[in-house]
C-alpha positions, 0 to 999 in steps of 0.5 A, a space after each residue: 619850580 618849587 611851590 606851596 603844592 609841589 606835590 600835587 602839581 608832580 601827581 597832575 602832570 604825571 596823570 596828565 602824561 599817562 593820558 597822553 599815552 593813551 591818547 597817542 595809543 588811542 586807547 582811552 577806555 573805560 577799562 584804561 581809565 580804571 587801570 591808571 587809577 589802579 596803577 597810581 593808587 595800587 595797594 590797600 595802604 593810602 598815601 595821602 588821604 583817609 584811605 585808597 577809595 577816596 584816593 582812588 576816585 581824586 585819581 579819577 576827576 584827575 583823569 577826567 580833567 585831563 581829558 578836557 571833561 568835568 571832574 564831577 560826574 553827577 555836576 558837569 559844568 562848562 566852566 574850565 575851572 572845576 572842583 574835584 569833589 572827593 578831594 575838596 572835604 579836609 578844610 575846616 567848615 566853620 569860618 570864625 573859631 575860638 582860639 585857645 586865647 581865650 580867657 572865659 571872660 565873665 563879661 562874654 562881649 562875644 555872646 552878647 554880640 552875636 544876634 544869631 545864638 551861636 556862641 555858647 559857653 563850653 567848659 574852658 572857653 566859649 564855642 561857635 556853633 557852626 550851623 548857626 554862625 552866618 560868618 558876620 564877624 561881629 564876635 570877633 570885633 568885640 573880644 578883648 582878647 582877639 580870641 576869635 579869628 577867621 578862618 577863611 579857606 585858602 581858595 576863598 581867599 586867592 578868589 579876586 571875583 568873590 566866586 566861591 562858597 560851600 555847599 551843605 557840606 563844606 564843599 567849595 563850589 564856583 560861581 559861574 556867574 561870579 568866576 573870571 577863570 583866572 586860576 588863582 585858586 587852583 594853586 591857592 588849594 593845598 589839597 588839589 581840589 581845584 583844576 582845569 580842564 585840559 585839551 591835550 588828548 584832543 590836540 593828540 587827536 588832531 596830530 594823529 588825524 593828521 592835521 596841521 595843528 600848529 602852537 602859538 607860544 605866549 610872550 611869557 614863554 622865553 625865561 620859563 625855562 631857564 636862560 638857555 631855553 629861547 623859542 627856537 628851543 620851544 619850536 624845535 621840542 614841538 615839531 619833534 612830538 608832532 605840532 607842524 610848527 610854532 609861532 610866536 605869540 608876541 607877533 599877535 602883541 605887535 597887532 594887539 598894539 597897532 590897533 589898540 593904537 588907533 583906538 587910543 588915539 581915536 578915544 583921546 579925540 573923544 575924551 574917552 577912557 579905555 581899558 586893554 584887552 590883553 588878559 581874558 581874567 581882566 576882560 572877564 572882571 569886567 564882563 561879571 562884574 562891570 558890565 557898563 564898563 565892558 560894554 563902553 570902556 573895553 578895547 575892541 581889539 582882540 588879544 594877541 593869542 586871538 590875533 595869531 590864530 586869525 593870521 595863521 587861519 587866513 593862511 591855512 582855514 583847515 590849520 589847527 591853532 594851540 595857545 602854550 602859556 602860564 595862563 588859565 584864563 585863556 582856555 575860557 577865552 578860547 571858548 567864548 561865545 562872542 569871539 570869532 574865529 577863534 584859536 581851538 585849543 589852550 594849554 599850559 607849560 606844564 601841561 606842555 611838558 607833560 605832552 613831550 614826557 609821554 613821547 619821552 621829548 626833552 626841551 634842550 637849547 638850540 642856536 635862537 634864530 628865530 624872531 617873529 615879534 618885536 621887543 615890544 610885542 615880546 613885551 607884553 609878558 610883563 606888566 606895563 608892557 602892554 601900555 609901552 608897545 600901544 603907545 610905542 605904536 602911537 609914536 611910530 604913528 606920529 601921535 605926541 603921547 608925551 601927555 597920557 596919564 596911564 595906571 597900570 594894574 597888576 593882580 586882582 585887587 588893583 584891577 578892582 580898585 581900578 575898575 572901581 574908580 572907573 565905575 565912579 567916574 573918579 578914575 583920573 588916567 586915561 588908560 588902564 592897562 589890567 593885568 589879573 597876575 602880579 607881575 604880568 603874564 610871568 607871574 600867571 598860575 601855570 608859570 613854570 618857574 617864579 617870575 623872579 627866575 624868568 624875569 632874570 632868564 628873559 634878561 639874556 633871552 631878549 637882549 639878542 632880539 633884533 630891535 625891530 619897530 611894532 610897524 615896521 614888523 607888522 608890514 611883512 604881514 597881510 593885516 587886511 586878510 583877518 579882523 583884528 576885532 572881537 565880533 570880527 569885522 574887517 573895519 573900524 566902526 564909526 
């Protein structure tokens, strides 16, 4: 997929697979470490940056990153989004700057303006002092001229949550209380500067001690990689580089909506509005920044990665589950604190190609006959199709859903306006359905191709699907053998 940071994203993944080359040597030094840096940035001549010191330690946060640690050395955190400090200092300080339009106007409604001194005349045009400026934008609202613009940072401005500022010296910086790890930014970054850990090299440490360590294929993966590649392909490229199998994740989207079913309905009789709990970046909004509404308005069932991983593990208890998908946020949602028994481990696509590049493992069509999840749990990738299989569910269990007023987010400002309304108590529907990413889960930071291309793929992928229903799937499985709900207890609570 061709996209703003094509290069960088080409750097990653081919630091990621050599990691994994080491990984599958268990050759992880020091040493190595400094030999891949060495080997990606070898001469005295830069390539991209002021000079090959400055290369070299990007190189390194790369390589830590890929190894599931902090970027930062001198500043860990537990966030899986992370700054890569030496690569995050070409955007520039100042947010609010002079243009060439301006026309030193003798009425200097700008310097009036500003309560801070800031602005001052220079020789052709007035300047902003950027130690002084407090970004209040009031300069700008009084030139004549739109003279003044705003120059906000690419990554500032994909942020949905207001979770990033700088620090002293221009530095982006994650609020942890404010992040939802929805990802955005690090595609937003036209400098690299923004990653995510990665869990590869412990998934190859798990498959080298010999464990069952099987993948769990996000309903979004069928169309990312073209037409031809369905998940019989996907499954059979994985067992190839060592996981003991794959399932289908869209199976966990027909348990998501059987029990987010049984909430609905539970909530209409009470006359209660509810959210999904599909995506982690959704929940996560929720959780920094509408705690009330996490707290009563959130669906209690877990989402559809979370239910696999319990069904798989109710089957095998020593088994080893890896989410595959576009997403970021689930590696936060495989870390939070307050779900239990969760999956162990999330990747994305491209981290995924990346592990079958460093055992030279190519994707190539296969017959597709395999089929573990209804269309609709299938469905789940896209927007709205999280609402369609719950109340698909409600039908199949004789509810009359002929009256329920849905609204349907996708991407972070509808979410906020949406959870806005709710917080008010002006929100007219009686069920959100919130999607962080455009387009559903298709449309996530990781996909490996744009969501118009797989929409198109999935086309052709989904219309040979059985049309199974969500219940009438669901009872080839032993849903009494694992909860379906985040604290994990086995009953709905009265």
């Amino acid at each position: 997929m061709i996209t703003n940071d094509k290069g960088l994203v080409e750097l990653k993944h081919q630091v990621i697979r050599e990691v994994c080359k080491l990984a599958w040597d268990d050759a992880i030094s020091h040493e190595t470490r400094e030999k891949l840096v060495y080997k990606f940035i070898p001469g005295l001549k830069p390539n991209y940056r002021c000079c090959v010191y400055k290369e070299r330690e990007i190189i390194r946060g790369r390589i830590r990153l890929a190894m599931g640690i902090s970027p930062d050395m001198n500043h860990p955190t537990k966030n899986v989004v992370a700054v890569i400090p030496a690569a995050c200092d070409d955007c520039p300080i100042q947010q609010h700057m002079v243009t060439d339009s301006c026309r030193f106007c003798l009425g200097k409604a700008c310097l009036n303006a500003c309560k801070f001194d800031a602005i001052s005349p220079g020789d052709t045009k007035m300047k902003i002092d950027p130690n002084k400026c407090k970004s209040c934008g009031q300069c700008a609202k009084v030139c004549p001229f739109g003279a003044i613009i705003h120059m906000q940072r690419p990554c500032q401005r994909a942020c949905p949550a207001d979770a990033i500022y700088y620090d002293e010296n221009g530095i982006c910086v994650l609020d942890d209380d404010k992040c939802i790890h929805c990802g955005h930014c690090i595609h937003a970054c036209p400098f690299g500067a923004i990653g995510s850990k990665i869990y590869v090299v412990d998934v190859i440490k798990a498959i080298r001690a010999g464990k069952r360590v099987i993948a769990m294929c996000a309903p979004a993966t069928e169309g990312q990689f073209g037409p031809d590649i369905g998940m019989a392909s996907i499954r059979e490229a994985l067992k190839k580089v060592g996981f003991a199998d794959m399932v289908e994740v869209g199976l966990g989207g027909d348990m998501t909506a059987a029990y987010e079913a049984k909430e609905w309905i539970e909530a209409r009789k009470e006359g209660r509005k509810m959210t999904t709990s599909c995506c982690p970046a959704f929940i996560s909004m929720m959780h920094h920044h509408f705690r009330q509404l996490y707290d009563h308005n959130m669906s209690e069932t877990v989402s559809p990665m979370v239910a696999v991983s319990r069904y798989l593990k109710s089957q095998d208890p020593d088994c080893v589950t890896v989410f595959i998908g576009p997403c970021i946020s689930k590696k936060s949602e495989v870390i939070h604190p307050h779900i239990a028994d969760n999956a162990d481990y999330a990747m994305t696509y491209g981290e995924m190609v990346a592990l079958l590049d460093s055992r030279e493992i190519k994707i190539t069509p296969v017959e597709e006959d395999y089929q573990e999840a209804s269309l609709f749990g299938k469905g789940f990738a896209g927007s709205g199709g999280v609402a369609k299989a719950v109340i698909e569910a409600m039908q199949e269990m004789g509810e009359d859903t002929s009256d329920i007023n849905l609204l349907r987010c996708a991407g972070g400002e509808e979410c906020r306006k949406a959870l806005l309304l709710l917080n008010a108590g002006r929100l007219k529907e009686d069920f959100i359905e919130g999607m962080m990413c455009p387009g559903g889960c298709i449309g996530g930071p990781s996909k490996h191709q744009t969501e118009q291309l797989v929409g198109k793929a999935r086309v052709n992928l989904l219309s040979a699907a059985d049309k199974r229903g969500i219940l009438e799937n669901l009872a080839n499985y032993p849903m009494d053998e694992f909860s379906m709900y985040r604290d994990g207890h086995m009953d709905k609570k009265e």
